[in-house]
Structure formats: structure tokens, C-alpha cells
N, C-alpha and C positions, 0 to 999 in steps of 0.2 A: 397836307390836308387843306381842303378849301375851307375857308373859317371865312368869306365872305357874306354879308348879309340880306346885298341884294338879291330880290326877288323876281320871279320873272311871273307874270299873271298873279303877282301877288304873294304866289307860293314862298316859301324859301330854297332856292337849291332846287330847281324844278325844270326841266327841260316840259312845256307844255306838246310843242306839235311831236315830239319826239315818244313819247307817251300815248299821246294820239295813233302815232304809228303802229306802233306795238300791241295793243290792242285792237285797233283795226284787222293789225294782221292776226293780231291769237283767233277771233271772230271766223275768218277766212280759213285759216289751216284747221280749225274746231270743225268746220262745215264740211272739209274734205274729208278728215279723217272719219268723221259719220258716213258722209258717200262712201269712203271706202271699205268700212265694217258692213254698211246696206249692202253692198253691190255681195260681198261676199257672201251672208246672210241669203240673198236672194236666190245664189248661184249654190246654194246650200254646202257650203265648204266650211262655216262658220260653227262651233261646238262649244264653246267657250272665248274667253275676251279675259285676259290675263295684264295687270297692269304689273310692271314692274319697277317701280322707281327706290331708291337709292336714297337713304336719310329723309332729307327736307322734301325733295321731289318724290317719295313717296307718299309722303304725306299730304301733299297737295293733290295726291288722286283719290284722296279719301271722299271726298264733295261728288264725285262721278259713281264711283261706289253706292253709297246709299242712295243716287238717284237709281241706278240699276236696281239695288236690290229692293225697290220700290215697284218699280217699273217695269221692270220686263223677267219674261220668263227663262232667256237664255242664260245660264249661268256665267258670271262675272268675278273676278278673283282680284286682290292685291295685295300682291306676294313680296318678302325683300329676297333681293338678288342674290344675298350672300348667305341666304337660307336654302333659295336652291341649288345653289353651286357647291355646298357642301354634302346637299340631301340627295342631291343628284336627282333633284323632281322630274317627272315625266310633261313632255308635251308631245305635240301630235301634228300632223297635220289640219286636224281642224282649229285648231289655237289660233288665236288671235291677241300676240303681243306687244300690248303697246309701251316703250319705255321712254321717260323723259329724263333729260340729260341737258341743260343749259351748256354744260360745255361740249357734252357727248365724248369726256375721256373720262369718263366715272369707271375704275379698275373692276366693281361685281360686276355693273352692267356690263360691262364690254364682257365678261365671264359668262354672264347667265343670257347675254345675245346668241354668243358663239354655242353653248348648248340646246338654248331652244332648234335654233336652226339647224342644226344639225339632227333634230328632232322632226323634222319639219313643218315647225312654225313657222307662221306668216310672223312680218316683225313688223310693223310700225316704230320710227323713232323721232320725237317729239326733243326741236332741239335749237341752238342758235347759228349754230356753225354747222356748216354742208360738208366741210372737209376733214370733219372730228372723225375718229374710228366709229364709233356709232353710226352714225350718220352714213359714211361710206357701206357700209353693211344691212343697211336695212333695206327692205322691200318696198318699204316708204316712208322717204323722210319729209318731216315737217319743218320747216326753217319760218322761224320768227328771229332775224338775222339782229335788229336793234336790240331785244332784250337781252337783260342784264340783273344781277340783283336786287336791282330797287323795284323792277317790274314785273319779274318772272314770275310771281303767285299769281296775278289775275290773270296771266299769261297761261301759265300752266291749269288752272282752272276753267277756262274758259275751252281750251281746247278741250279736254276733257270731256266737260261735262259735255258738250256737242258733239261730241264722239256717242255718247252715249243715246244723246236726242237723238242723231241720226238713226241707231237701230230702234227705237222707240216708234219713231214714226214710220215704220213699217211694218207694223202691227195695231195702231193708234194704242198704244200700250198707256201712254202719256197725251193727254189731250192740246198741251203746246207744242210738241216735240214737232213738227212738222214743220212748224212756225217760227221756231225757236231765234235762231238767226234772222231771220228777217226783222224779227221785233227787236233784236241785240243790237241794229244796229246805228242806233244815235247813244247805244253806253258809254261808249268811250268817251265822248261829250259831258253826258252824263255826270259820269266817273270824276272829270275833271272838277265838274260844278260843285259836287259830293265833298272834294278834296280843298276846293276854294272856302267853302261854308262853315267844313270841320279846321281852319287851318288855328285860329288862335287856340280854341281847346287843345290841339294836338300840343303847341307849345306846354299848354299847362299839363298835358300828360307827360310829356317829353319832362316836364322839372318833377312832378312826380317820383317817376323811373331813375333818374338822375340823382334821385336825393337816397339812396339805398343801396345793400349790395345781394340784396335776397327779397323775391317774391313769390306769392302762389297766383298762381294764373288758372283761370277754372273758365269752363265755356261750356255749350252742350248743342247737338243737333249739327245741323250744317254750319255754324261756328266752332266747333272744336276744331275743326283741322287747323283751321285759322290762328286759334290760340297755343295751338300744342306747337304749331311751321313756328308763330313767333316767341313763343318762349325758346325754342331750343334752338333754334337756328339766327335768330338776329342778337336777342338777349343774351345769350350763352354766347355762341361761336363768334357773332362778331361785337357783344359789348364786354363779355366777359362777367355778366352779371349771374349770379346763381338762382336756378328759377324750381317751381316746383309746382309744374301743371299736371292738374285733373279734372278728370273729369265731372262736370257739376253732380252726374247721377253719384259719383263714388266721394264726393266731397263730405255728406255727411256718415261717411265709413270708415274714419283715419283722419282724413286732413281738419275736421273743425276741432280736433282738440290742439292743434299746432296752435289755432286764434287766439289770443289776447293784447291788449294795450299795444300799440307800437308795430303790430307782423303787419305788413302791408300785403294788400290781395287784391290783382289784376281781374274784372269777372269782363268778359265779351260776352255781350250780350244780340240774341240775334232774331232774325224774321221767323220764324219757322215755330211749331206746334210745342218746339222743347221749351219756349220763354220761360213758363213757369219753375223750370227747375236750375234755373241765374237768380229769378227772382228772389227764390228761398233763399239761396244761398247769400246776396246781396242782402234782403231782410236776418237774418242771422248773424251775420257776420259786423254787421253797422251796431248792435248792441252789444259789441267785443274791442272794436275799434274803430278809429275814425280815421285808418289808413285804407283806405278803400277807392278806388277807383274804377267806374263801369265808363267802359267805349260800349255804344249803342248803336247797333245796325239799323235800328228801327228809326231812328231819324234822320236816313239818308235819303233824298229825293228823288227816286228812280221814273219818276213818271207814270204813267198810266200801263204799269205791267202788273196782270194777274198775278194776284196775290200768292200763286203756289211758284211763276217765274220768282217774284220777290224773293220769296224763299230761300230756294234754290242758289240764288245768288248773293245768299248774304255771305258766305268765306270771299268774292269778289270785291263788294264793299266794305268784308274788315280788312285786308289787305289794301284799299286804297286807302281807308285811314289809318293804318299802322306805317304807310310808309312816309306820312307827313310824321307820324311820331318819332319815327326814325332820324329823318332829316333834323329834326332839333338834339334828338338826344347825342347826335355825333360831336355835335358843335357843343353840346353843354357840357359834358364828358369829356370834351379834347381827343374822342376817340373814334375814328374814321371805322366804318363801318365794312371796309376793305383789310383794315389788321387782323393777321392771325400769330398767334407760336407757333401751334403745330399744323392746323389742318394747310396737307399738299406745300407746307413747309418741310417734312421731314418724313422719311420711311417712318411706318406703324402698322 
């Protein structure tokens, strides 16, 4: 494990232009696969828009999701793969399925690929490697070839949601969709600035996190995805830590009788019209305990973008400050964020 301290742009553990990369390119393959849903759309082949991803990558296409079912009128799904491969779901040839897969050998997807298509489904696959089974199988693949775990959430969001902008603006469904990308693109700069500004608090969340082996993690709106990707998939699979996220709306339906003296609780708090129901939850929860910690999307610096882009892109700006959190908790933990037992260690 690297237990190094030095910093690169200040960060700790921080590859800057390489980051840079990776977003640039999520921005670029986000824009394509919109042109490529429009074209199809236009050519009226289009029926549905099916997203398929797999645990954590599923769940990163939740932020694309509610901007659909916002936004446009063509119906949009996201399904798990290992629901349709047992259900035997139908598709069609007007489906349009897009699956993302950082390594593009995830075992349902490569399942529920080979049945869509055989269905005939259009397949987009959203991925890092060109030469993964996925990847070689789809009708279009997206390679964002530098990401990697510490980057793939705004990666994987970012494409996404420009997947969705792209059909959007061919209908003026969404009144940025048109523009989307082009205004995206000094984020990644952005992003970096966001990541520079939040880096000492992130340490102090990182000791936080570190100081416990069980927390509830609550978010709402275009923040949930964000909170539910990093309870379950960085907290759990790679710290090992026991988490218990919900959702702010279902927080006071179960989870606030868990509160008293000492339970520590994760709230993400985010840009978008759900604030008020973190807030509750934060005011509630502070006269139970003084274990309490809120990450705030609301004080990340994104510049002069319309406040419904802001939105939009707050799951992008809590994954960049959750992965500064990240970087300190491996190091405080002694637990590299690359250990597993079991995950793709062993048949299950």
C-alpha cells in the first residue's frame, strides 16, 4: 500500500492531469452516446432506453434516470442484469441498451448483453477496456481507457447523464440539454478546484469514518445515488466498514429510532429541490447525537452554471469529494482500498 504523504497539487495520493484525462474523456464518450441515442431517435428505431448496470454501476445510472423521467417523454428503465437473466425480460429491436462495466467482464452483464441481443437490441457499452467481452460485443462501445475506481463515478455519471441530454435536446424536452456539454466543459478543472478547497475537511471526514465500524448514511434527490454507490461499494466492499443507508424520504420511517448518544450518521447533502429533507433529518438527528457529519454539495464552486445544470450534477460533485475522503481513510485505516476476501476473489 502506498502510505506516502506526499501530495501532488496539494492533494494527497492524487494523479491531477490524469484525472483531468478521464473526465475530459467521460464529457466526450457522454456526447456520443447522446448523438447516438438522437440519431436513432430521429431514424425512429428508438422505443425505450434500458440502462443495465451491475451493483455499484448500476447505481451510478440512477442520476440519468431521474433526469429522464423528468424530462422526456420516451420511456427509460434501469433494470439489474441478474434480474433479467433469470426473468427472462423481453427486448426488442427498438431498445436501446446501454451497460456500464469499468472492466466490461461483469458475469450478469455479459448474460443479460448476450440476451438482449439476441432480442434485438441495440447495446451500447460504457466501459475502460476495448478488449473486455463487453466491449467486443456491443454495437457501441465507449472506452474511457484511464478510469479506474477512484474515478469511475463522475465518469460513469457524466456519460450518462449526456446520454440522456442528447435525447432531450431533440425535442427541447430540457431547456440546457442542447448545451449541456459544451457548458461541461471546463468541469473537470472545475472538479479539480472543488477537490483542492474540500481537501482538509475531507481529512477530517476521513478521521470521522475511521474512528467507527458502523454508520447510517442518508442523502435524497440527485444525491442519493451518490450516498447509497458510497456506502455500499467503497465503505463496505473496499473498507469493510458496516453501513446502513436510506433514504432521507424513509429516514423518519424506521431508521430515526436506531438514533441515540454515540450512532454516528453520514447525511449528503445536495443542490437540487430535495435539500429540505437532509435538512430535517440533520436538525433531528443533532438533538440525539453529536455524531454527525454532513458533506455539502452546496458549497462546491461550479461557476456560472444554471442552477437546474447545478443540480443535476451534484452525484458528480459528491463523488469528487468522497474520493478525497477516500484517499485519507485508506491511509488511516492501513486499508488500501484495492483489498477484497471475496469480491472476484473466489466463486459465489
Amino acid at each position: 500500500m502506498t502510505t506516502s504523504t506526499e501530495r501532488a497539487e496539494g492533494l494527497l495520493n492524487f494523479d491531477q492531469e490524469r484525472y483531468l484525462r478521464i473526465q475530459s474523456a467521460a464529457i466526450a464518450r457522454g456526447r456520443e452516446l447522446g448523438d447516438a441515442l438522437a440519431q436513432r431517435q430521429r431514424a425512429g428505431s428508438l422505443e425505450e432506453v434500458v440502462f443495465l448496470g451491475t451493483g455499484g454501476a448500476g447505481i451510478l445510472m440512477e442520476p440519468a434516470l431521474r433526469l429522464a423521467d423528468r424530462h422526456l417523454s420516451l420511456p427509460v428503465q434501469l433494470r439489474h442484469p441478474a434480474e433479467e437473466v433469470v426473468g427472462q425480460a423481453a427486448f426488442g429491436p427498438g431498445s436501446a441498451v446501454v451497460i456500464p462495466s469499468l472492466s466490461g467482464t461483469t458475469k450478469e452483464s455479459i448474460a443479460v448483453l448476450q440476451q438482449a441481443k439476441a432480442q434485438g437490441a441495440w447495446i451500447a457499452v460504457l466501459t475502460a477496456h476495448a478488449d473486455s467481452p463487453l466491449a467486443t460485443a456491443a454495437d457501441l462501445t465507449l472506452v474511457n481507457e484511464e478510469a479506474a475506481d477512484d474515478s469511475s463515478s463522475e465518469s460513469f455519471y457524466l456519460q450518462s447523464l449526456l446520454g440522456i441530454a442528447g435525447l432531450a435536446a431533440q425535442s427541447d424536452d430540457w431547456g440546457p440539454a442542447a448545451s449541456l456539454a459544451d457548458r461541461l466543459a471546463n468541469l473537470p478543472e472545475r472538479l479539480v478546484a472543488v477537490k483542492t478547497a474540500y481537501e482538509n475537511q475531507a481529512a477530517d471526514a476521513a478521521a470521522f469514518l475511521a474512528a467507527r465500524d458502523y454508520y447510517v448514511v442518508t442523502a435524497a434527490g440527485y444525491a442519493w445515488p451518490a450516498a447509497h454507490y458510497y456506502a455500499m461499494c467503497i465503505l463496505e466492499e473496499m473498507q469493510w466498514i458496516r453501513t446502513r443507508p436510506v433514504h432521507a424520504a424513509h429516514f423518519f420511517h424506521g431508521t430515526l429510532e436506531l438514533m441515540e448518544p454515540g450512532v454516528p450518521l453520514v447525511v449528503i447533502a445536495g443542490r437540487d429541490e430535495t435539500r429540505p429533507l437532509t435538512d430535517r433529518v440533520i436538525d433531528f438527528s443533532r438533538t440525539v447525537t453529536d455524531h454527525v457529519l454532513v458533506i455539502d454539495a452546496a458549497d462546491a464552486d461550479l461557476g456560472e452554471l444554471p442552477g437546474e445544470v447545478s443540480a443535476v450534477l451534484t452525484p458528480v460533485v459528491v463523488a469528487a469529494l468522497l474520493e478525497r475522503v477516500s484517499a485519507h481513510l485508506e491511509v488511516l485505516r492501513d486499508h488500501p482500498l484495492t483489498t477484497r476476501r471475496y469480491y472476484r476473489r473466489m466463486a459465489y
